[in-house]
C-alpha positions, -999 to +999 in steps of 0.1 A: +415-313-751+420-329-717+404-301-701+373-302-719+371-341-714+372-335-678+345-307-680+323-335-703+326-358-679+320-339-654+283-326-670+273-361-677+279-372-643+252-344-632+228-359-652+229-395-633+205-398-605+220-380-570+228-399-542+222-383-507+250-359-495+259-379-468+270-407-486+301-384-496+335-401-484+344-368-473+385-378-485+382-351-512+384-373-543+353-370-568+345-404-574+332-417-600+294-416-586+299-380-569+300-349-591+301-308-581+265-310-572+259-343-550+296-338-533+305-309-533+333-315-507+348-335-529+340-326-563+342-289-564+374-263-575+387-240-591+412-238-616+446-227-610+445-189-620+475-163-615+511-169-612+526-201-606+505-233-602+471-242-585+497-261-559+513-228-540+479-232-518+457-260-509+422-244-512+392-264-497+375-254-530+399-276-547+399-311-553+436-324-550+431-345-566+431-326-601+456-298-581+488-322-586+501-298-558+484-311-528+493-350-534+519-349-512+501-340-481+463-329-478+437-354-475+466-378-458+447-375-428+471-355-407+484-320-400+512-312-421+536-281-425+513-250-444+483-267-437+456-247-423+417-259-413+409-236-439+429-248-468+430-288-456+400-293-436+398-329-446+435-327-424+416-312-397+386-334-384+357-318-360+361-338-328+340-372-325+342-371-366+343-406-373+321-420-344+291-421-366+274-395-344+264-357-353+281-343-320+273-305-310+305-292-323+307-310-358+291-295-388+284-309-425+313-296-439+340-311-413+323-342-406+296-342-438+290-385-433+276-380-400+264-345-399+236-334-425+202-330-425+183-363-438+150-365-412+150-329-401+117-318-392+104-346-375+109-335-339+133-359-330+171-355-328+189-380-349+229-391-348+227-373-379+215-344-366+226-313-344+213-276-338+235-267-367+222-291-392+185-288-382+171-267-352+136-274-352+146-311-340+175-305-319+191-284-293+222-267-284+232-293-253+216-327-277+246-348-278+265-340-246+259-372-230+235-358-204+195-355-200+187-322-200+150-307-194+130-308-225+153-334-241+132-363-234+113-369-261+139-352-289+170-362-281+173-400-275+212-402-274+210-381-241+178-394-230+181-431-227+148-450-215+152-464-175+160-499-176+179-527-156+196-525-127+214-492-128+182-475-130+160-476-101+130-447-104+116-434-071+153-439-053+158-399-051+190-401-077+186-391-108+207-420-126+227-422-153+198-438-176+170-415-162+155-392-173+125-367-165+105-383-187+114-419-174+114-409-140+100-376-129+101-384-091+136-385-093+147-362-123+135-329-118+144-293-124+162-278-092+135-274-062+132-268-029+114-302-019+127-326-044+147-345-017+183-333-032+201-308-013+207-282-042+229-250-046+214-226-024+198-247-001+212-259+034+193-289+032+162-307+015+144-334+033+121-341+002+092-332+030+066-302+041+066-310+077+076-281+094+086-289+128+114-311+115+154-302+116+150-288+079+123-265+068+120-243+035+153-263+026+168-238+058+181-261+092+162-253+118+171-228+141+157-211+175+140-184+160+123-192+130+086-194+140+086-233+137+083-255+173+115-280+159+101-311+179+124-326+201+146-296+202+120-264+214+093-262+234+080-226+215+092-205+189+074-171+187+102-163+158+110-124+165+088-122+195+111-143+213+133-129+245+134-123+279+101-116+295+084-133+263+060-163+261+086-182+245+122-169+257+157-167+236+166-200+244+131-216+229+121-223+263+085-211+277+086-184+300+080-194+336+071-181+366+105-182+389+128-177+359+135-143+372+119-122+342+086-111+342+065-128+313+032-126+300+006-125+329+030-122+357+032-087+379+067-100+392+094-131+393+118-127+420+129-162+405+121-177+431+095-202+449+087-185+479+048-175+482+050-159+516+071-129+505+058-098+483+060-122+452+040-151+452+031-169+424+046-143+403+021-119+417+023-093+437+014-099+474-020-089+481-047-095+504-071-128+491-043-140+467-042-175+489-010-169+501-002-155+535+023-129+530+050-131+561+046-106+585+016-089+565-012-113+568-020-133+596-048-149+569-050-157+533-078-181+525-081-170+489-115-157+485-138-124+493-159-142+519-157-119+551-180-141+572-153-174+572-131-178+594-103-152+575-117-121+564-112-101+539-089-081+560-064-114+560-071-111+597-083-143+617-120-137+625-128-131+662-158-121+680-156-088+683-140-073+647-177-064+641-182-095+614-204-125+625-178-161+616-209-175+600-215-211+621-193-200+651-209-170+659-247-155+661-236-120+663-208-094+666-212-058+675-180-048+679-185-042+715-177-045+753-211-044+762-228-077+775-263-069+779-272-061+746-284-081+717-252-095+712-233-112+739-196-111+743-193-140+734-209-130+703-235-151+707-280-140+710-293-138+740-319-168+747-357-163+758-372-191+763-407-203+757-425-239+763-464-255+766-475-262+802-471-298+812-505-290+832-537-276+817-564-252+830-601-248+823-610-210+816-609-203+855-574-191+850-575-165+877-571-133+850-540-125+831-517-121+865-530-160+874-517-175+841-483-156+846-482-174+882-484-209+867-460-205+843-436-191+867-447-220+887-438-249+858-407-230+850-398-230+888-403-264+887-380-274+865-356-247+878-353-228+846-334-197+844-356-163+850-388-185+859-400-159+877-399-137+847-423-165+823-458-149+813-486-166+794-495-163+759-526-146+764-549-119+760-579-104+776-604-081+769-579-052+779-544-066+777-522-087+751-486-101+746-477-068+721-488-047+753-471-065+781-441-083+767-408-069+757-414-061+723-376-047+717-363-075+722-336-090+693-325-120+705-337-157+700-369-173+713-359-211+716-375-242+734-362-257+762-340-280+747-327-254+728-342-254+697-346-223+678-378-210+673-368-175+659-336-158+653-344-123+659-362-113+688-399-101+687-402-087+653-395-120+640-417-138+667-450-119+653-443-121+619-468-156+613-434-176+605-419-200+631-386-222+627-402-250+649-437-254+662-435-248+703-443-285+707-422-289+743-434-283+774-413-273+804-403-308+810-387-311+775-416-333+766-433-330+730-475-321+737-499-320+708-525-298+721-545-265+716-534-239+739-555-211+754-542-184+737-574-153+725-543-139+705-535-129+671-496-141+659-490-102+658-494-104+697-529-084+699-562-097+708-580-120+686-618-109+702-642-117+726-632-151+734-614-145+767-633-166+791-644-133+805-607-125+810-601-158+820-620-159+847-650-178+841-652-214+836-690-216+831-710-222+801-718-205+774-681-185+776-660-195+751-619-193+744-597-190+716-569-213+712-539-222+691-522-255+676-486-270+695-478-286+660-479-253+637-455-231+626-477-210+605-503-183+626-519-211+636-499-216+662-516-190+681-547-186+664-565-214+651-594-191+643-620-216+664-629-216+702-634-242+730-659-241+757-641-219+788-651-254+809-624-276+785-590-282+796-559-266+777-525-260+781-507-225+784-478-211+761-454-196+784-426-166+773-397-160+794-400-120+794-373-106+822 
């Protein structure tokens, strides 16, 4: 009869309306408005079956409160003698049960008031909630008291927004109230670059610069590739050593460190440039740096004309070289009466205008030789008895009667040059200087007998009868004192044999 009031009861109380689960007590004592189906925990057992009473075990299927048996000590709230978590879980809490928060470890059925499933699906993790209760919302770690990637937006226990003063974003530190979410520059999965020195990493300057004391999260070290600035002068990485561009020590290679580097053919390692290593070359001839007791010269260059040639030897007249501005020749000989002196200098002829001038009476060829031996005696140049005039006749010319191999210079008589190189260069229509001096060093403008060609032959008939006839209608050819082109013997025109002229005169031993 009691029974079956109990089991009435019981059905009618499944009819009322159901409450949600997790306002169960969870003390295992069915209430009046819980039944089997709204709290189970509470409401649900079994009837004792078998030999001796429903009390010989404490089933968590039972409610004690109809099993007489367990009065004494389950659901008192502590561990007691032959109590178990399986037949008194009530006795034996989940950890945090009690705190009004769904912790990782708790489930419904140890801590059913705070663990169970009321918003799941919503994509956020709730006290109420855990991975157990409903894992679309919420992660394994959700509840562990720290912001974990991805738990952001889900699980707002952990993931607490930045406020106030304990949370400064953009400080490098991920604080205790950040998140990745609230502050990405300082919460962020583990990186090289982040700014946090990490497992794995020697060191993290937050920075890409690469010729700092920490690069790649590595400390910089000699031989890494990277110039460290401040520290290095190179870094060639593996190429580094001795007799590299960039040595063991970071240090450039350098000519004198005693190890021969890049471009150098030696390094004694020292700074002496007259021995067989200078400037971390080997001695040689024209490397600017007279070697001691193998040069007597070294002016650097490949000019063999200056005054060290390219033998390293001072230049002297005589080596067969002509020192260009000190000397005019060098034959490499003893003998003086050649073209080249021994003091390597041209012989001198020279040649002048007469002071005086003559009609075409000039007494013949051998009479204009006598006065220019006469105006060279005068002013007691050398040879002037050796001086002939510039001048042909119907028979006889300068290329016939002068020393035509000669090599020397032709010059006035103040010394100025009129040709370098003898004859050849006298006929060739080209002077340096027009013969504008006469024998007196004095400049004359004037047009010289002359009947000749500037290749030394006769011009033509005007001769003045071989300058022997003073008379009219004879006629003489002439040349200009102020020309340097052909001119200056043949000015292609012709003066009356009664004018006056002067004579060119050639000092011809």
């Amino acid at each position: 009869m009691g029974t079956c009031f109990f089991v009435l009861l019981l059905t009618r109380c499944a009819r009322e309306p159901e409450p949600p689960p997790w306002q169960c007590n969870d003390n295992f004592v069915c209430d009046p408005d819980e039944n089997q189906e709204s709290c189970p925990s509470d409401c649900v057992w079994t009837e004792a079956t078998g030999e001796g009473p429903a009390a010989a075990v404490c089933d968590a299927q039972e409610n004690w409160t109809f099993v007489q048996a367990c009065l004494s000590t389950c659901g008192n709230g502590q561990e007691d003698d032959g109590e178990t978590l399986q037949t008194c879980p009530r006795d034996f809490p989940g950890p945090g049960c009690g705190d009004g928060i769904c912790a990782p470890l708790e489930d419904p059925g140890r801590c059913p008031a705070e663990c169970h499933a009321g918003s799941c699906g919503d994509g956020k993790c709730e006290l109420h909630e855990n991975a157990a209760v409903c894992a679309d919302d919420c992660s394994s770690g959700c509840g562990d008291g720290v912001c974990q990637a991805g738990e952001e937006a889900s699980c707002g226990r952990d993931c607490e927004s930045c406020s106030g003063d304990s949370c400064v974003c953009g400080d490098g530190t991920c604080g205790e109230k950040e998140s990745m979410m609230s502050c990405p520059a300082d919460c962020t999965q583990p990186f090289c670059g982040n700014g946090a020195k990490e497992d794995g990493e020697a060191c993290d300057d937050g920075n890409a610069v690469d010729t700092d004391a920490c690069i790649d999260c590595k400390m910089a070290t000699c031989g890494d590739g990277f110039v460290w600035t401040g520290e290095e002068l190179c870094d060639d990485g593996p190429d580094n050593g001795p007799g590299k561009d960039c040595n063991e020590m970071c240090q450039p290679g350098s000519c004198g460190d005693g190890e021969v580097g890049p471009g150098e053919t030696c390094d004694d390692g020292n700074d002496d440039d007259t021995d067989d290593c200078a400037g971390c070359q080997v001695a040689s001839c024209g490397d600017g740096h007279v070697w001691a007791g193998e040069e007597n010269c070294d002016d650097g260059n490949d000019l063999d004309t200056d005054d060290c040639t390219n033998a390293c030897e001072p230049a002297d007249c005589g080596d067969g070289i002509v020192w260009e501005g000190m000397e005019e020749c060098d034959d490499e000989n003893l003998v003086d009466t050649d073209a080249c002196t021994n003091e390597c200098m041209k012989p001198r002829r020279v040649i002048f205008v007469t002071s005086e001038k003559f009609d075409g009476n000039l007494g013949g060829l051998s009479g204009a030789d006598a006065k220019c031996e006469a105006a060279a005696a005068a002013e007691a140049l050398p040879n002037a008895d050796s001086f002939k005039a510039w001048l042909s006749s119907e028979v006889d010319w300068p290329a016939k009667r002068l020393d035509t191999a000669y090599s020397g210079m032709y010059v006035l008589t103040d010394g100025t040059i009129l040709v370098e190189n003898g004859w050849a260069d006298l006929i060739d229509g080209e002077l340096l200087h027009a013969v504008d001096l006469n024998e007196k060093k004095e400049k004359v403008s004037a047009a010289p007998w002359t009947n000749t060609k500037s290749d030394g032959t006769r011009v033509g008939a005007n001769h003045c009868a071989s300058w022997t006839h003073a008379m009219l209608p004879v006629a003489g050819s002439f040349g200009f004192t102020n020309a340097t082109d052909a001119t200056w013997t043949d000015a292609m025109d012709a003066n009356y044999c009664s004018a006056s002229s002067p004579l060119y005169c050639v000092e011809d031993p």
